[in-house]
N, C-alpha and C positions, 0 to 999 in steps of 0.2 A: 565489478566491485562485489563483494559480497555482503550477503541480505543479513541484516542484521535483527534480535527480535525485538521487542516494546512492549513494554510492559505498564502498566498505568504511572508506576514510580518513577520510569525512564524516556514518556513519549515527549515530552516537551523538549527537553536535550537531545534527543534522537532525530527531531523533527526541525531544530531551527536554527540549520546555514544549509543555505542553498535548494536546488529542486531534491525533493522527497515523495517519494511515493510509499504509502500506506496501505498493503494488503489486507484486508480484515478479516479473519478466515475462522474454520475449525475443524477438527479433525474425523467428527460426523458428518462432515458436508459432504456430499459430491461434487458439484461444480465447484468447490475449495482446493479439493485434492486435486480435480484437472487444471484449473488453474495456474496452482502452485510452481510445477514444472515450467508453464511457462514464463511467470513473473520472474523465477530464480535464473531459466536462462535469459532472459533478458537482461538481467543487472551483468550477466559476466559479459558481456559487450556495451556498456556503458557505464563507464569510469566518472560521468560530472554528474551521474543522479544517484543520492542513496537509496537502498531498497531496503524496506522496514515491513515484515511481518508481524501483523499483532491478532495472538490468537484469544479470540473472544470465549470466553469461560466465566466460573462462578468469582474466580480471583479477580479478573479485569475487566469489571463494568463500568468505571465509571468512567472512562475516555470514550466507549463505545455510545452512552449512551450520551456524553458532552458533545458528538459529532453527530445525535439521530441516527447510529444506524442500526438500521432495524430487519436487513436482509444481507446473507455473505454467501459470497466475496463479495465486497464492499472495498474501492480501492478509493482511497483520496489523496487526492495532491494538495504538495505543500510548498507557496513560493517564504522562503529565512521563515519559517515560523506561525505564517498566517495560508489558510485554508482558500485554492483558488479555485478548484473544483472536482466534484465526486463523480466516479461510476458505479452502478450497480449492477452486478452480474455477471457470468466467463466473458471474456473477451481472450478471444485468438493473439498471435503472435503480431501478426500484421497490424491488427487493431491495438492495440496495446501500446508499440513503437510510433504509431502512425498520431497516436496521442500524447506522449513523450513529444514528440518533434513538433506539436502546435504547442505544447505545454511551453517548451525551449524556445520558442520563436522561428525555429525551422523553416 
């Protein structure tokens, strides 16, 4: 599925049917850019989670700062709407899926 982005205007509609995962990133980051790559290949191998980049700047603080987060990449899951829980920091390919699939009931 492809990653779709959020914006402060857009995250509530973007975020509630179904599992979601919320990248929180920026384009000065290091561990963002590494990242990146692998959160985007992840979504093209699974079709029942959407993938939502929201890049944190001067425009879109006020979701970043209504979720605490305060260090990026900042990923948080979303079961329809309501927040089930956050990671902080790169996570690998394996760790990533391996979180997906407890998130999904796996």
């Amino acid at each position: 599925m492809a990653v779709k982005h959020a914006t402060d205007e857009n995250f509530t509609e973007l975020t509630n049917s179904g599992l979601t995962l919320v990248d929180f990133w920026a384009p000065w980051c290091g561990p963002c850019r590494m990242f990146g790559p692998i959160f985007e290949g992840t979504s093209e191998n699974m079709d029942d989670v959407n993938f939502i980049k929201f890049e944190v700047n001067d425009g879109n603080m006020r979701t970043p700062a209504r979720f605490g987060i305060r260090g990026i990449p900042t990923v948080l899951a979303f079961k329809n709407g309501e927040l089930v829980e956050a990671r902080s920091g790169l996570m690998d390919q394996e760790t990533l899926t391996a979180w997906i699939d407890e998130l999904k009931g796996v």
